[in-house]
N, C-alpha and C positions, 0 to 999 in steps of 0.2 A: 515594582512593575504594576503598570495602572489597571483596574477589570481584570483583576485576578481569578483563573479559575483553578482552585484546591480541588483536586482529587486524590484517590490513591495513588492515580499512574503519574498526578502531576507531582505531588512529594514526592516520590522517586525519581523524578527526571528534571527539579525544579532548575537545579544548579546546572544544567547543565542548556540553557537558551542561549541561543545566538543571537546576536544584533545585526546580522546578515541573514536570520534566517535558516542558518545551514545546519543548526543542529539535528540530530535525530535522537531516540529514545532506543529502546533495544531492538524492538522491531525483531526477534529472532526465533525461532520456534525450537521450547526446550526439548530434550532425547529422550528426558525420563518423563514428561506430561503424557498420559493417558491418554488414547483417541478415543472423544467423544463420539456418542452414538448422534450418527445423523440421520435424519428421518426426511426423507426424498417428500420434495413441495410437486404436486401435479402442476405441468407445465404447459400454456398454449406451444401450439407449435412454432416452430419460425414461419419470420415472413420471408423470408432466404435464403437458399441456402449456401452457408460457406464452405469451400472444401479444408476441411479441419487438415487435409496431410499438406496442405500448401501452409494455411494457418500456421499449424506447428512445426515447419521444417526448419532446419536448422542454416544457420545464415552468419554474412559475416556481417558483426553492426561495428562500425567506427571502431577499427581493428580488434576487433573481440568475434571468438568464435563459439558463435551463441549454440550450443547445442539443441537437438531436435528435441520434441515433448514427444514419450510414448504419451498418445493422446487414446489412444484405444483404452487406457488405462483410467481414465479421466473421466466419471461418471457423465454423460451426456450433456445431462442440466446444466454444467460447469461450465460446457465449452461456450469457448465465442458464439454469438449468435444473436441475430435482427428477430426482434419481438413485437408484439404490442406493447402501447405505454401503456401501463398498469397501473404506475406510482400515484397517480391523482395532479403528476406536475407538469408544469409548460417546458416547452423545448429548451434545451440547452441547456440542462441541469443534472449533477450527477447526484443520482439516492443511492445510500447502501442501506438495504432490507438486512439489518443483521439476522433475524429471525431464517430468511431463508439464505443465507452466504452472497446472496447477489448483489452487485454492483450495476446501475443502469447510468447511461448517457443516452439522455432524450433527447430525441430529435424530432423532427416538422410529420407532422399530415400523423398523427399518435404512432408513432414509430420511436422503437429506442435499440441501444445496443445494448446486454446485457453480457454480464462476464461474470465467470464465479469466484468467488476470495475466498480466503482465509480471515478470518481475525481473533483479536486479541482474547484471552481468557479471562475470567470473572476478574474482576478487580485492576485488568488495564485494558477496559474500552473508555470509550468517548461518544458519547452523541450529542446532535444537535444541529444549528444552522451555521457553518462560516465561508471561506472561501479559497478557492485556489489561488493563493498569493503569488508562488515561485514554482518553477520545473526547473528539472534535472536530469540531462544523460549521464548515465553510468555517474550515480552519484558520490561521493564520500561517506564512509558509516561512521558514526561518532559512539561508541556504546557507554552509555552513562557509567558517572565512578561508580554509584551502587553496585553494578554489573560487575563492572574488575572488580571491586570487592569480591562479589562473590564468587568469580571466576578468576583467579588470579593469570592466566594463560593468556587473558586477553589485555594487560599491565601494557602492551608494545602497541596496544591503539590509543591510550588514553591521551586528551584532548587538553591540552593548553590555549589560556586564553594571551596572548601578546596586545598588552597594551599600544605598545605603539604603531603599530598596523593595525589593529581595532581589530583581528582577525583570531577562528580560532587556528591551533596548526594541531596537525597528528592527525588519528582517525585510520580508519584503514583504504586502503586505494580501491579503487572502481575494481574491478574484475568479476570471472564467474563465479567465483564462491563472495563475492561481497553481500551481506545481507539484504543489500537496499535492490538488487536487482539491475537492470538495465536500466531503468527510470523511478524516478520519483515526483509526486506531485503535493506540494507542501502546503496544511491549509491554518489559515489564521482565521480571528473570530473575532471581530470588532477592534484590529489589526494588531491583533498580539498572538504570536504563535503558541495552538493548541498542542506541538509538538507531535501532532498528528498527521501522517501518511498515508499517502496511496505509492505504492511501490511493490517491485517486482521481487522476484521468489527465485530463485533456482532449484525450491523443495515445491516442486509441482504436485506431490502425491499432499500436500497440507491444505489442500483446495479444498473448501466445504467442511473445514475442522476450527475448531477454536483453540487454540492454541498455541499463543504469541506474545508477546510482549504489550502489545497494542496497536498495532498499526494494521491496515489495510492492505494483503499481500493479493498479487496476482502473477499470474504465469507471468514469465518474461516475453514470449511473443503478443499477450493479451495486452502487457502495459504499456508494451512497443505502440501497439495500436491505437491505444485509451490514448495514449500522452501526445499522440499525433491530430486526434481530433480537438482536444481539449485546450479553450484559449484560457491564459491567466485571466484572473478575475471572476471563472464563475462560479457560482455558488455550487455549495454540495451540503445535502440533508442527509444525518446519518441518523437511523431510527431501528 
């Protein structure tokens, strides 16, 4: 594999790329990780307001019955909401502030939307410069063998590669308990998959916690949203 990047989360997850791109990494937030102390970043105000109960209402997406978000639950900061651009970058670019859980898509006249994540715990993040390669509704979860190793319960997703459709098969099907969420946005980095994610959550109380495998999690109405604005090919800085 050409501009190889070795990390720990990529040893883990090396054997497991797709030549479509469709793979994914665990992406799943463990039951016995600790909730990290989060320490609330002072916030301008919005420049809009959105009504969070429409936001988070539950809806049907492409026959799936997306449950409501207790959003009352959902520290403020978290929610959806139109900002200043803060980041230092030009329109049309997604930043994740790991430091404070946010996620920005900027937009014209310094205006951005901002969204609160989840990510990965010490030893599977990722940063850097790459790009939004691929999307996905209601995507496929692939969870690396390392993972059924050490969960042998999940043995009935594991992923075969089929030669002769170049394709992988297995995995677990779209739904609401699927880890990937309602969307996913797949990013590459000088066109080789970082095996890195923006993708949706059905564990909305994990918003503003580290505590994942590695990927970038957001509510599923919030990715609903992101993945409608968001054209393939733009860049995203994760710092």
């Amino acid at each position: 594999m050409k501009n190889e990047m070795i990390s720990r989360r990529r040893l883990l997850e090396l054997g497991l790329v797709s030549t479509a791109g469709a793979m994914l990494a665990g992406c799943t937030t463990p039951t016995t990780a600790p909730a990290p102390r989060v320490v609330p970043t002072p916030s301008p105000a919005p420049l809009s307001n959105i009504n969070w109960a429409q936001a988070y209402s539950g809806r049907n997406d492409a026959g799936y019955a997306l449950p409501a978000i207790p959003f009352d639950k959902v520290p403020e900061r978290f929610r959806r909401q139109e900002v200043r651009n803060t980041t230092g970058e030009g329109a049309g670019k997604l930043i994740v502030q790991t430091g404070d859980h946010f996620l920005y898509y900027t937009l014209p006249r310094g205006r951005a939307m901002r969204y609160g994540v989840g990510l990965g715990r010490e030893g599977f993040e990722w940063s850097g410069r790459g790009e939004v390669k691929r999307k996905a509704e209601w995507p496929r979860w692939h969870p690396p063998a390392e993972m059924i190793d050490r969960e042998p319960e999940l043995e009935e997703f594991r992923t075969t590669y089929n030669a002769a459709t170049d394709t992988w098969e297995g995995g677990m099907d779209p739904g609401l308990t699927n880890p990937l969420g309602a969307r996913a946005l797949y990013i590459y980095q000088d066109g080789v998959d970082t095996l890195y994610r923006l993708h949706g959550s059905p564990e909305w109380w994990s918003i503003g916690k580290s505590v994942s495998s590695g990927c970038v999690r957001l509510m599923n109405q919030d990715i609903i949203d992101l993945h409608s604005r968001v054209p393939s090919g733009t860049e995203i800085i994760v710092r």
